[in-house]
Structures are given as structure tokens and as C-alpha cells.
C-alpha positions in Angstrom: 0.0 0.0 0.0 1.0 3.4 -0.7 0.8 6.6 2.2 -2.3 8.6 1.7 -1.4 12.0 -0.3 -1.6 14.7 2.6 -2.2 18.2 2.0 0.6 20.7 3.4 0.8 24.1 4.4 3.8 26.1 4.4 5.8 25.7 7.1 4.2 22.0 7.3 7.4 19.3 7.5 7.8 17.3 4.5 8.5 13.8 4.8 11.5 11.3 3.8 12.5 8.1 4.4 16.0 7.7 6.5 17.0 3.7 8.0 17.6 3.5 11.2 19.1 0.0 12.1 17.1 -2.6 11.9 14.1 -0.3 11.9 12.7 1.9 8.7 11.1 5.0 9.8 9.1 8.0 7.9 11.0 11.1 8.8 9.2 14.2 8.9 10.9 17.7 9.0 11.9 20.0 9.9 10.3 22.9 7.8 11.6 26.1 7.6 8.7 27.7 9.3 7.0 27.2 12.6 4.3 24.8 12.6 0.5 25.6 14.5 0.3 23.5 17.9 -3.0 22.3 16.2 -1.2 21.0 12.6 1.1 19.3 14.8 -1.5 17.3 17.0 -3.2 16.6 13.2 0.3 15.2 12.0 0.5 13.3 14.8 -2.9 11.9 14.1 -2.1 11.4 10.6 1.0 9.2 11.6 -1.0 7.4 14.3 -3.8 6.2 11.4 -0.9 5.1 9.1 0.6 3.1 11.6 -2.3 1.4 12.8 -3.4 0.5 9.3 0.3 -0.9 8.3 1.0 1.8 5.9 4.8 2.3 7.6 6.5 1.4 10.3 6.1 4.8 12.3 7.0 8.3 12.1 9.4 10.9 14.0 8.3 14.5 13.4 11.0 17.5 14.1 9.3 20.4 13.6 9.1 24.1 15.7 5.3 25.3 16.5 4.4 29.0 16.6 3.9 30.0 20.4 1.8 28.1 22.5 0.9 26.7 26.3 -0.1 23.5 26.8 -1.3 21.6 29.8 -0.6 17.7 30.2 -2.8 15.3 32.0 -1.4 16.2 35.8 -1.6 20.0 34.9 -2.9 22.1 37.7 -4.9 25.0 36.4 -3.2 27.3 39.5 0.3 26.9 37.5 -1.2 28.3 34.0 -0.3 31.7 33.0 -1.7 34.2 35.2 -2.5 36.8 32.0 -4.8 34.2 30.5 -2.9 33.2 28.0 -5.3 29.9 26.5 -3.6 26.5 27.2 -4.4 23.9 25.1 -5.3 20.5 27.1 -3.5 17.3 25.5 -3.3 14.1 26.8 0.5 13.8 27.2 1.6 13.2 30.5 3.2 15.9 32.6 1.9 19.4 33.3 2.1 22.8 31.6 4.8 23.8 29.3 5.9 26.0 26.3 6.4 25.8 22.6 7.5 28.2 20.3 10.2 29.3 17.7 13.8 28.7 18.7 12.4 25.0 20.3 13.1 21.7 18.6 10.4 19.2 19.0 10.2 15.8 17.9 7.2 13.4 17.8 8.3 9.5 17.7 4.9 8.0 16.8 6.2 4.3 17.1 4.5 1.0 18.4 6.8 0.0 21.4 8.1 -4.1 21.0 6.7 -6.1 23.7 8.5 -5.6 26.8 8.6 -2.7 26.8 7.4 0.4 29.0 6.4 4.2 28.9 9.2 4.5 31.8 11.9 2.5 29.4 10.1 5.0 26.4 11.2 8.3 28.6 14.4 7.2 29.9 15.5 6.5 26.2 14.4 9.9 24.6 15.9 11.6 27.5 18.9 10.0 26.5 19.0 11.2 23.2 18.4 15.0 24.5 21.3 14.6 26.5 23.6 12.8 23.9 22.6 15.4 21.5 23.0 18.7 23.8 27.2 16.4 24.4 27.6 16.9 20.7 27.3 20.9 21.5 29.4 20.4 24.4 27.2 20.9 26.9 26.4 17.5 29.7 23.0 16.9 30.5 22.0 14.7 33.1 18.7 13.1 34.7 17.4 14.5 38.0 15.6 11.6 40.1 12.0 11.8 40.3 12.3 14.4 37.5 11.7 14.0 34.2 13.5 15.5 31.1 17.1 16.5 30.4 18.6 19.0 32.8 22.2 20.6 33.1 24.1 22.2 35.7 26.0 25.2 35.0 29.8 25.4 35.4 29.6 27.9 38.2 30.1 28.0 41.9 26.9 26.7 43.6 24.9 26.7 40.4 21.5 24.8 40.5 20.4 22.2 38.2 18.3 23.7 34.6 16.1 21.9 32.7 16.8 22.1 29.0 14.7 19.1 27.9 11.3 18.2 28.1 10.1 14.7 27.4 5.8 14.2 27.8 4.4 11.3 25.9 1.3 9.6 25.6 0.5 5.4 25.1 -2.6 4.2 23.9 -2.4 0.3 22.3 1.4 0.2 22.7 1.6 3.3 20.2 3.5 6.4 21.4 2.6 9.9 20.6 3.9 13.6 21.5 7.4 13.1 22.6 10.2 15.9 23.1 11.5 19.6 23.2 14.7 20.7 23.3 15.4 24.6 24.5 17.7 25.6 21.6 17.7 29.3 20.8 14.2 30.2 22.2 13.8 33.0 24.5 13.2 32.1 28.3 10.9 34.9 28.9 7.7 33.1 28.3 8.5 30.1 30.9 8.9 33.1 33.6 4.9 33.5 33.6 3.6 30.2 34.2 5.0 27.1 36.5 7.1 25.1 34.1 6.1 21.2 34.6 5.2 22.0 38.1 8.6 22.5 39.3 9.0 25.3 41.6 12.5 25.1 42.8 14.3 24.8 40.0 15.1 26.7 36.1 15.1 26.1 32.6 18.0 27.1 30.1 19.0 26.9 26.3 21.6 24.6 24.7 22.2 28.2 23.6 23.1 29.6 27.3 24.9 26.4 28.4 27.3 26.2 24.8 27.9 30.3 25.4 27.2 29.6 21.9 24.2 30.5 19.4 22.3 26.5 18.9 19.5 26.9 16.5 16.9 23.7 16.0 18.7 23.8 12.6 22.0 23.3 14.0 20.4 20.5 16.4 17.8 18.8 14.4 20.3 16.7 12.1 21.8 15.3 15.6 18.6 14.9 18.0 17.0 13.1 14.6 19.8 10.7 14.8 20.1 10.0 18.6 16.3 9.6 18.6 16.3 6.9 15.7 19.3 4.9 17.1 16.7 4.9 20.6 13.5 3.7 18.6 15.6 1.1 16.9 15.8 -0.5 20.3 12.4 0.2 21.8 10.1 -0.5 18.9 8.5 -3.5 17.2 
């Protein structure tokens, strides 16, 4: 069977096909413009439907949305944005967070191999955020009890950031949503809300831990890489 003929907007990610080993995965992305929250749920809808009907094997996604809140399935409505800014409920776990230009996220939409759990699912796509943040010389780390990819700052007394989110979703043994890497984004919009529920702790850039400028361009080609080298080993 061939994939249904989608229709694409600009700024819409267009898909190839890249092998990963022992694994064949659609590849979608990134585009060169920032991509509505709500294309990107219907992307990720798209994907699930091909999947389920054997069309492919499962798609990753890299793509940056315009700005938006959204509010996983343990949000709290007390850590929203206080200027009423709309958040968009998803069922992803985790709480409220932030997308927007200067953020890479990636959607694996796989079918995880027998065995094997949401926790094992996390663990490996924070692992890829952290290998991929090495390549910019910058060493990530997992906080217990914590998820994502966090980093702590070479200075005296400096406090774990997080730079990484990771909030996914498992219906049927088939994953949805996935990751978002702080790249270049500004931090301002995470001061006005309670990032995933943590109070006691802040978020950063690959950009402000490299002291260098890390676009999603400059991080796509390695996150894309990390993340399909994971899947190879989590999905059926």
C-alpha cells in the first residue's frame, strides 16, 4: 500500500525516508517555518492512522510550532499563565509547558516491541536529548523523580536547569507527543507560568549552556539521529 497524499501548508514538515538500524522510519521535518500547535497534534494523528493501518513502520516528526501553552494530564490550572494566555489540554503526560520558535520538538509515533514500558520509552528519549545537547558540548544529566534533560551550569553553587522536556502519551502500545529541546528560544515566556510543576528549580537553552548561538537547525540533524538509534531499540 502506498501513504495517503496529505495536504501541506507552508511551514508543514515534509517527509523522507531515512533507515535506522534494523528499523525503517518516515522522517518528517523540519520545515523552515514554525508549525501551528494544532497542525502538529493533526500530524500526529495522521501518523498514528498510518501506523495502525500498516502503511509504515512509524514516524518521528521535528518540527518548531508557533507560540503556545499546553497543559498535560497532571496539569494544575493554579500553574497556567496568570495573564490568561489559552492553554491547550493534550493528553501527554506531565503538566504545563511552552512551545514556540527557537524550540526543537520531535514526535516519535512508534508502536513500542513487547517488553517494553512508557518509563523504558522516557528514559530513552531523555537519553537522546542529552547525547545530542554532548555533541554541543554541553552535559545533561537526569534529576531523580524528575523527568526531562537538565544541566548544571559550570559555576560556583549553580542549580540544576532543565533544557529538555520529554511528555508522551500510550494508547495500544503506540506512542505519541514526545520531546523539546530549548535551543535558541527566548526564556521569557517560561517566567509567567510554572514550568512542569517545578518550583524550585530553572530552565536554560543549549544556547546559554554552549555560550554559543544552537539553533533547531543546528540541532535537528543530531537529535534526529540520537532519537532513531533509541527507537531502533524500543520499537517493534
Amino acid at each position: 500500500m502506498t501513504s495517503p497524499t496529505l495536504t501541506r501548508p507552508p511551514g508543514t514538515p515534509a517527509p523522507h525516508r531515512v533507515r535506522a538500524p534494523g528499523h525503517r522510519l518516515r522522517v518528517e521535518g523540519p520545515g523552515s517555518e514554525p508549525v501551528p500547535y494544532e497542525r502538529g497534534l493533526r500530524l500526529q494523528d495522521e501518523a498514528v492512522a498510518r501506523l495502525t493501518d500498516r502503511i509504515d513502520h512509524g514516524t518521528l516528526i521535528l518540527l518548531e510550532h508557533s507560540p503556545v501553552y499546553t497543559a498535560g494530564r497532571r496539569a494544575d490550572p493554579a500553574e497556567y499563565p496568570q495573564d490568561g494566555t489559552p492553554v491547550v489540554p493534550v493528553n501527554r503526560g506531565g503538566r504545563v509547558t511552552w512551545h514556540g520558535p527557537g524550540q526543537l520538538v520531535a514526535y516519535p509515533i512508534v508502536r513500542l516491541a513487547p517488553g517494553v514500558g512508557v518509563v523504558d520509552c522516557v528514559r530513552a528519549l531523555e537519553g537522546a536529548l542529552i547525547s545530542t545537547a554532548a555533541a554541543f558540548g554541553v552535559r545533561g544529566e537526569r534529576i531523580a523523580g524528575r523527568a526531562g534533560a537538565w544541566s548544571t551550569p559550570p559555576r560556583p553553587g549553580a542549580a540544576a536547569v532543565k533544557f529538555g522536556q520529554v511528555g508522551i502519551h500510550a494508547s495500544a502500545g503506540i506512542i505519541t507527543h514526545g520531546v523539546a529541546l530549548n535551543c535558541s528560544n527566548s526564556l521569557e515566556p517560561f517566567e509567567g507560568f510554572v514550568p512542569c510543576g517545578i518550583t524550585d528549580a530553572g530552565v536554560s537553552t543549549l544556547s546559554a549552556l554552549a555560550g554559543t548561538q544552537v539553533t533547531p537547525a543546528d540541532a535537528a540533524p543530531i537529535l534526529r539521529a540520537e532519537l532513531l538509534l533509541a527507537l531502533a531499540e524500543l520499537t517493534a
